[in-house]
Phi, psi and omega in degrees: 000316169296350175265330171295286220272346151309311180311303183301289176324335169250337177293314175333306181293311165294325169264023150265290208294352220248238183345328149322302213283022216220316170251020168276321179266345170276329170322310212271298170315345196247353165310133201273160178320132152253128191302170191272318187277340194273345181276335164303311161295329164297326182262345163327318201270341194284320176322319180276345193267344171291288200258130200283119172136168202293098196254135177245173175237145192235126066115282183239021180220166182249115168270120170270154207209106178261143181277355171281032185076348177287180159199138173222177191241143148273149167230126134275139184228151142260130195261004156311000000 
């Protein structure tokens, strides 16, 4: 009986989160189109809140400017 109502006590949790991720995806699904710029703008800020560099944004794409000299470009393509 103590292994039952331990089991019950972790199983409880795994069947919200199950039912979470279940009503996230439907969620997810009725979410309106996303654009090639709005997905750019979204990631912009996270970027600058990560990496210690210079970031420019170029029409759909970002240059990172690292001050140990590297550089590199983000490209948004929509791949439709």
């Amino acid at each position: 009986m103590w292994m039952h109502s331990k089991l019950r006590k972790y199983l409880k949790p795994l069947q919200s989160a199950e039912i979470s991720k279940e009503a996230e995806k439907f969620a997810a699904a009725e979410d309106k189109e996303i654009t090639t710029e709005s997905l750019l703008q979204e990631i912009l800020p996270l970027l600058e809140d990560h990496f210690i560099c210079d970031l420019k944004e170029d029409g759909l794409s970002v240059r990172m400017d690292f001050k140990n000299g590297q550089r590199f470009r983000l490209i948004f393509l929509d791949t439709e």
